[in-house]
N, CA, C and O atoms as a GROMACS GRO file, in nm:
protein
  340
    1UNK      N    1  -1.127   0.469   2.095
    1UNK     CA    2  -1.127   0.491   1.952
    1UNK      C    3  -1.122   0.353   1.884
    1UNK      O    4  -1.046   0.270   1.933
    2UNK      N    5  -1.184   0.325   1.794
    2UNK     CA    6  -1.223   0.177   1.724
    2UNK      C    7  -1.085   0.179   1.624
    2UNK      O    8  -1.005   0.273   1.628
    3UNK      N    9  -1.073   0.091   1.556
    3UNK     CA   10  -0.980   0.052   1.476
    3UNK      C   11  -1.029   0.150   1.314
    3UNK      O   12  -0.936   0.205   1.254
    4UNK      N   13  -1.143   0.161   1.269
    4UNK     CA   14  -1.229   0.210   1.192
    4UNK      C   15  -1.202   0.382   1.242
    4UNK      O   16  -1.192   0.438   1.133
    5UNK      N   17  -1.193   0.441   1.303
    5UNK     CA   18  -1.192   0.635   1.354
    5UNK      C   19  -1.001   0.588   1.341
    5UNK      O   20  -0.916   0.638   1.268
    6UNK      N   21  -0.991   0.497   1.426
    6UNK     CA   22  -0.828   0.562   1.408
    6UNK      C   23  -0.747   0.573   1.305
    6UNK      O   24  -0.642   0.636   1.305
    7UNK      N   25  -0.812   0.490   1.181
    7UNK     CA   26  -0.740   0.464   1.022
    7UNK      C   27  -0.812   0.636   0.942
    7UNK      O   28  -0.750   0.688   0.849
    8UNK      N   29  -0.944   0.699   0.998
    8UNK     CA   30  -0.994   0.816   0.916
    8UNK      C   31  -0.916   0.896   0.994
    8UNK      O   32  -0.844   0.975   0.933
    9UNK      N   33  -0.909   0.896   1.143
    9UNK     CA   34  -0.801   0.974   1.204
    9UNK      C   35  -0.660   0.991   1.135
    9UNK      O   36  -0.608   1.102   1.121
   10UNK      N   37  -0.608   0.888   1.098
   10UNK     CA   38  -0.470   0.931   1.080
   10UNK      C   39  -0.465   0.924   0.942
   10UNK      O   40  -0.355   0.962   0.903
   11UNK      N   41  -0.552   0.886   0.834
   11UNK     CA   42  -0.562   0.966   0.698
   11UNK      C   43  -0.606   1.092   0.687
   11UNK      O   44  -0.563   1.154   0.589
   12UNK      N   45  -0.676   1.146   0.754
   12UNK     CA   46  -0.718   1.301   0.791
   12UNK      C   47  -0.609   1.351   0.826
   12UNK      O   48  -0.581   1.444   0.751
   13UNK      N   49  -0.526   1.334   0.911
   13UNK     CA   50  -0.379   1.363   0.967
   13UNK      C   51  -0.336   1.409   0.850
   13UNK      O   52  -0.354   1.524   0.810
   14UNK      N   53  -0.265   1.303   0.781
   14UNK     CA   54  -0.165   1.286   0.682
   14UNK      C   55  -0.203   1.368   0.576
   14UNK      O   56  -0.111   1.427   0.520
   15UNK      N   57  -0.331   1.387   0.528
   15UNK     CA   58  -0.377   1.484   0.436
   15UNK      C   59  -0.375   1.634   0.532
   15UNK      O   60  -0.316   1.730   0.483
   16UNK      N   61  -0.412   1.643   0.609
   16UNK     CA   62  -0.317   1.780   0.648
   16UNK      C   63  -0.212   1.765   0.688
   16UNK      O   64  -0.202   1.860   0.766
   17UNK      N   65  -0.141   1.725   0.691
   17UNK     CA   66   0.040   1.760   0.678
   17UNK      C   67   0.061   1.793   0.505
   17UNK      O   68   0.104   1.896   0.453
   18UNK      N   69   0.005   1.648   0.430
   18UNK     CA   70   0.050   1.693   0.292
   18UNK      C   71   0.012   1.835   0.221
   18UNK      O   72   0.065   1.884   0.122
   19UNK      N   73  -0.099   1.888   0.303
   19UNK     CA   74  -0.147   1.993   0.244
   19UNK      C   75  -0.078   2.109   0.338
   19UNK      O   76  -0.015   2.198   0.280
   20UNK      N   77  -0.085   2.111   0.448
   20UNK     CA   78   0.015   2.199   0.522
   20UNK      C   79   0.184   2.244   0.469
   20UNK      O   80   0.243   2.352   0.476
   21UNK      N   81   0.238   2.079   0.402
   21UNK     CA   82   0.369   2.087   0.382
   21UNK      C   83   0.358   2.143   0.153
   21UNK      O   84   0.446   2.136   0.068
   22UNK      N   85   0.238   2.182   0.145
   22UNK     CA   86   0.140   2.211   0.005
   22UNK      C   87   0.234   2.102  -0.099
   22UNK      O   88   0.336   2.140  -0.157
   23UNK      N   89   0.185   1.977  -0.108
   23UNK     CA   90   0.187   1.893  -0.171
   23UNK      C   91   0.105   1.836  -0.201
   23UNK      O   92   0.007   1.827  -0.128
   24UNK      N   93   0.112   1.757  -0.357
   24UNK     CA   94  -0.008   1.740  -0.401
   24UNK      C   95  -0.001   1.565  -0.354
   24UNK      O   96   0.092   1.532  -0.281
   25UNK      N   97  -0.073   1.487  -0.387
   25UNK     CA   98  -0.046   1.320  -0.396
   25UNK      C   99   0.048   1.269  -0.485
   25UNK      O  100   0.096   1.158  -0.465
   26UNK      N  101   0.085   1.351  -0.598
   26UNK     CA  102   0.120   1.324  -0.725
   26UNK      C  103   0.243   1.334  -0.661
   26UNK      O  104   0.288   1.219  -0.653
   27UNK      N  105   0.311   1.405  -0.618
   27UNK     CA  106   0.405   1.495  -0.570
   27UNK      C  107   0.495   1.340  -0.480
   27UNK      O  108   0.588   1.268  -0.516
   28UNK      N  109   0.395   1.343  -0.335
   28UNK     CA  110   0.447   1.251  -0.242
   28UNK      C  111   0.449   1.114  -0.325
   28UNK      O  112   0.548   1.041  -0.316
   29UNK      N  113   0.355   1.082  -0.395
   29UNK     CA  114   0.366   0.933  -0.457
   29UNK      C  115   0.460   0.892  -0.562
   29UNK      O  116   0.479   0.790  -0.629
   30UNK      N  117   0.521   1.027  -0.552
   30UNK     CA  118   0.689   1.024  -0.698
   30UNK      C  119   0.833   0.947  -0.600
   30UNK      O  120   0.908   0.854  -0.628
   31UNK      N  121   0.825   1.024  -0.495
   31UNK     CA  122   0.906   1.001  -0.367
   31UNK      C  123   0.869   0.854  -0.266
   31UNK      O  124   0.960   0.800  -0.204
   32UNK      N  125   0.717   0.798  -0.260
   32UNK     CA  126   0.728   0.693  -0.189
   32UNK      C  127   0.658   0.568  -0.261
   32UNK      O  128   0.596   0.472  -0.214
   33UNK      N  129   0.689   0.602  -0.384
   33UNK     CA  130   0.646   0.504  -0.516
   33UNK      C  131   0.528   0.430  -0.472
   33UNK      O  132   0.543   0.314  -0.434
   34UNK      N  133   0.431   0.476  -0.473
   34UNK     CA  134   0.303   0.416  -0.419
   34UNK      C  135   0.164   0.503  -0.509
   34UNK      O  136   0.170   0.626  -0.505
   35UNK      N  137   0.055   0.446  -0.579
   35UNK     CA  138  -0.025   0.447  -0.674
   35UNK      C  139  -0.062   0.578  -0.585
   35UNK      O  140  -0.014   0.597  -0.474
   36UNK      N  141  -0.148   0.661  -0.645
   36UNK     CA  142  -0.202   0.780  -0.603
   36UNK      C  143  -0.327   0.728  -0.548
   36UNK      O  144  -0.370   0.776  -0.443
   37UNK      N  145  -0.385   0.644  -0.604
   37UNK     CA  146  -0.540   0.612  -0.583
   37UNK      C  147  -0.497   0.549  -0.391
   37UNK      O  148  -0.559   0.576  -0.288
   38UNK      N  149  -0.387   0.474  -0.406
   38UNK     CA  150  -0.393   0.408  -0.257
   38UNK      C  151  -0.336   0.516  -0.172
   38UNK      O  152  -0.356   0.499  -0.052
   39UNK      N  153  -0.272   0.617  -0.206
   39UNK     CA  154  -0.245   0.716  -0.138
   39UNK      C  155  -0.360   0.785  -0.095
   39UNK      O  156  -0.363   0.796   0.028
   40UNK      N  157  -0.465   0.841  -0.161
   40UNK     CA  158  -0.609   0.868  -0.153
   40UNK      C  159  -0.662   0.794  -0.033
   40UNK      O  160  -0.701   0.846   0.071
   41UNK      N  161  -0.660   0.676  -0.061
   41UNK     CA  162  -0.780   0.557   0.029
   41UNK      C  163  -0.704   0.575   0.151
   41UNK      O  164  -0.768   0.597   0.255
   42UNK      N  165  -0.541   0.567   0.155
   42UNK     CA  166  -0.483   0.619   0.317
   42UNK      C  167  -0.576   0.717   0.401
   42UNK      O  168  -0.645   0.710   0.503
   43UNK      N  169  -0.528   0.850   0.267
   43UNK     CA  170  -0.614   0.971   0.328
   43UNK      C  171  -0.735   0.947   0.370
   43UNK      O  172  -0.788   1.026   0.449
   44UNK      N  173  -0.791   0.849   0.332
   44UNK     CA  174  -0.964   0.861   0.380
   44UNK      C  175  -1.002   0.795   0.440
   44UNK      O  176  -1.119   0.765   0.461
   45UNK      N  177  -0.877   0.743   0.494
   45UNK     CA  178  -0.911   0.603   0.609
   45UNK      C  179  -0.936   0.503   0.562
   45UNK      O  180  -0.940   0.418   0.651
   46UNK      N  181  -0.964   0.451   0.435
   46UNK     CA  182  -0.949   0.332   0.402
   46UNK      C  183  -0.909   0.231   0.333
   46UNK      O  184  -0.975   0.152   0.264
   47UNK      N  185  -0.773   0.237   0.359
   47UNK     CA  186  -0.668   0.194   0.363
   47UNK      C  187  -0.567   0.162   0.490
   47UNK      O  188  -0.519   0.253   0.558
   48UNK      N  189  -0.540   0.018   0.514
   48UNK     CA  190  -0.466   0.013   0.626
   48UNK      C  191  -0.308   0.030   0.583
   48UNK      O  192  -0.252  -0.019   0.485
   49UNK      N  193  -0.251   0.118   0.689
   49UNK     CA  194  -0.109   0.100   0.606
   49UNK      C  195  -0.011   0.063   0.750
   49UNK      O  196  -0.013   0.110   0.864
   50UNK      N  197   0.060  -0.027   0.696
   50UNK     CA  198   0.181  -0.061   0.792
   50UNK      C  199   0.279   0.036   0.891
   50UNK      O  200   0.306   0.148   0.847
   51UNK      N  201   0.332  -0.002   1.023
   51UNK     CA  202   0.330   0.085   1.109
   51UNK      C  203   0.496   0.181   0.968
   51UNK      O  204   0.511   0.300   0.939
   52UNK      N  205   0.597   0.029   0.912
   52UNK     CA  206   0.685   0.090   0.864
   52UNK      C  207   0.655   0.195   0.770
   52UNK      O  208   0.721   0.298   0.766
   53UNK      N  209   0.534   0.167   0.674
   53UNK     CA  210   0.503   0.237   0.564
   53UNK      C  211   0.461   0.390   0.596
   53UNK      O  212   0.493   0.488   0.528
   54UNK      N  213   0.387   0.388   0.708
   54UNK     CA  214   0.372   0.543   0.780
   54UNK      C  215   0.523   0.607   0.823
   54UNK      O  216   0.540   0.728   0.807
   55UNK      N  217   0.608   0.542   0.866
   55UNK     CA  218   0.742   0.588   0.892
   55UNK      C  219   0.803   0.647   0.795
   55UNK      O  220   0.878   0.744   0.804
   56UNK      N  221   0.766   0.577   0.682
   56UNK     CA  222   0.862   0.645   0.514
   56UNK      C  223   0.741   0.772   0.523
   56UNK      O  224   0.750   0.893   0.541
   57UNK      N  225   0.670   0.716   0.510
   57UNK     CA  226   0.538   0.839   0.429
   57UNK      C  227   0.562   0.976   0.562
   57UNK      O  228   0.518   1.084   0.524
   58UNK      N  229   0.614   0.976   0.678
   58UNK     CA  230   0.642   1.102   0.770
   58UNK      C  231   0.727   1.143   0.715
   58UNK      O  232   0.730   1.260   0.676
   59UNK      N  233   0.852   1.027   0.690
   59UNK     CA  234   0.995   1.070   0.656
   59UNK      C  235   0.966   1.200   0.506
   59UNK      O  236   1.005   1.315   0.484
   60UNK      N  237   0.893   1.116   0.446
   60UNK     CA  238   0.850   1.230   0.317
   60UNK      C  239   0.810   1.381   0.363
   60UNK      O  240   0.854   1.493   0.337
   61UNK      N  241   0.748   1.351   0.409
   61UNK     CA  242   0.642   1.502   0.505
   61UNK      C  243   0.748   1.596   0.577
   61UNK      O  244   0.730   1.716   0.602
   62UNK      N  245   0.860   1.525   0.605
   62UNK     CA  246   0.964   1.615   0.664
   62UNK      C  247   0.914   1.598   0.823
   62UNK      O  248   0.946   1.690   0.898
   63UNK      N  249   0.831   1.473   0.885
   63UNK     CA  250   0.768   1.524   0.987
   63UNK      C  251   0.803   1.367   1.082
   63UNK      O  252   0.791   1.251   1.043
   64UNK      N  253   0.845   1.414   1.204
   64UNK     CA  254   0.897   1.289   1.302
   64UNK      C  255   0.782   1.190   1.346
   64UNK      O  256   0.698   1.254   1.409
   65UNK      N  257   0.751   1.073   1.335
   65UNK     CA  258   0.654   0.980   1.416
   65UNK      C  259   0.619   1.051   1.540
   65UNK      O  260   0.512   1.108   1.561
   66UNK      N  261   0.698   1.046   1.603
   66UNK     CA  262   0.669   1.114   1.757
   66UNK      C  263   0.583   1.198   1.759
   66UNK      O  264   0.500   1.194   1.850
   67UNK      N  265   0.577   1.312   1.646
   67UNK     CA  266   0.440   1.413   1.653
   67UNK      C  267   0.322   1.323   1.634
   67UNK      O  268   0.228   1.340   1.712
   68UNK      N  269   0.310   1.211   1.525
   68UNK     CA  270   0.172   1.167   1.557
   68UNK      C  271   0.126   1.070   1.682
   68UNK      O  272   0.017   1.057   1.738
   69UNK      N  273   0.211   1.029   1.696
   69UNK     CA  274   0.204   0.946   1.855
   69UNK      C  275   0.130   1.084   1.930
   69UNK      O  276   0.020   1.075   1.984
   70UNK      N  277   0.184   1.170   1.925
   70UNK     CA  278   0.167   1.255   2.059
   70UNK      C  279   0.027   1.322   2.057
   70UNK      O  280  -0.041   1.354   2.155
   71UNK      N  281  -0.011   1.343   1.879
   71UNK     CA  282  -0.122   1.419   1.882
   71UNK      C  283  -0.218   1.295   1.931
   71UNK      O  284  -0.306   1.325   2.012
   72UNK      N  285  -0.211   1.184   1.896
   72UNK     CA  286  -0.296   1.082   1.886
   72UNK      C  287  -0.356   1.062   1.994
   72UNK      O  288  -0.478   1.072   2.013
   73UNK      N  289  -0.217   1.014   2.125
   73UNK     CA  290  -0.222   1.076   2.248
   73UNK      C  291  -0.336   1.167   2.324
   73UNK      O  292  -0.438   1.130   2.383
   74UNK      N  293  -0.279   1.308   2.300
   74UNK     CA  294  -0.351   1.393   2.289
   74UNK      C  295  -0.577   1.401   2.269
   74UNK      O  296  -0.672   1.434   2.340
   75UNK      N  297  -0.559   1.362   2.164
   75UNK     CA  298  -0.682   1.351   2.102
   75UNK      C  299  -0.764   1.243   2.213
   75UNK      O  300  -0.872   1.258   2.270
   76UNK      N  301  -0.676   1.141   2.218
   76UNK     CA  302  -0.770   1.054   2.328
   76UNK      C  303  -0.795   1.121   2.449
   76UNK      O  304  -0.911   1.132   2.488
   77UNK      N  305  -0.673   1.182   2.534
   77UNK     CA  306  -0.712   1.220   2.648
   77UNK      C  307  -0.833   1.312   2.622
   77UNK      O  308  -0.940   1.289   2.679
   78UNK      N  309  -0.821   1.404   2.548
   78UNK     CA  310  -0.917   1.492   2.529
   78UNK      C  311  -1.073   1.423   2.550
   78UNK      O  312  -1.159   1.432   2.638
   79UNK      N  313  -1.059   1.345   2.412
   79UNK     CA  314  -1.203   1.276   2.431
   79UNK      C  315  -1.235   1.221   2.555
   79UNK      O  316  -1.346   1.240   2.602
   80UNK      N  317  -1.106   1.120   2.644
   80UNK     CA  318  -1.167   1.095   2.773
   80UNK      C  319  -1.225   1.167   2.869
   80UNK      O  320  -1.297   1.118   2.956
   81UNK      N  321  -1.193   1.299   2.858
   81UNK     CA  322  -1.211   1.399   3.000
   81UNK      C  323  -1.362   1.442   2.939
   81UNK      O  324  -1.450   1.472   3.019
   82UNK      N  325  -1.393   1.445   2.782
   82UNK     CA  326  -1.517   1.464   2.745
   82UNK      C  327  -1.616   1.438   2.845
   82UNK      O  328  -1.701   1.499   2.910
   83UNK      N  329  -1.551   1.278   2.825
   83UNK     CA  330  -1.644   1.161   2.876
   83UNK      C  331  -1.639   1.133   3.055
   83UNK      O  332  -1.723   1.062   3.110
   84UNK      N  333  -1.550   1.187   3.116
   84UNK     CA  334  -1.559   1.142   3.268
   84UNK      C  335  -1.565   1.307   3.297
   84UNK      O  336  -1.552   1.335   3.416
   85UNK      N  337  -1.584   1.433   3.197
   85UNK     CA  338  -1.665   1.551   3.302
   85UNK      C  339  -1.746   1.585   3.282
   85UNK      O  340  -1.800   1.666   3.356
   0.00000   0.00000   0.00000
């Protein structure tokens, strides 16, 4: 996974949690004082955000790091076995 899929990867993420946990941007960006527009560019991958700044922005979500480690995880093996069966 390039540096470029893993930033749309984990803004795709984060916009489904926020929408899973039904929050709007407006909502999370009251709580992690951060412009809506750069909250957006997270979501869409483009935006790089710091490993700490994803830590607050889970903490918001109600949701542990460890789940995205794991899906992330996850997602690669998947794609590898794509690729070596």
């Amino acid at each position: 996974m390039s540096e470029e899929e893993f930033y749309k990867w984990l803004g795709e993420y984060l916009r489904d949690l926020r929408k899973l946990k039904k929050q709007t941007q407006e909502e999370i960006c009251k709580s992690y004082h951060l412009a809506r527009s750069s909250l957006a560019n997270i979501e869409r991958g483009r935006h790089v955000i710091s490993a700490y700044n994803l830590y607050l922005l889970l903490q918001i979500l109600d949701v542990p790091l460890e789940s995205l480690l794991r899906n992330n995880y996850q997602e690669i093996s998947n794609s590898r076995k794509e690729i070596f069966y």
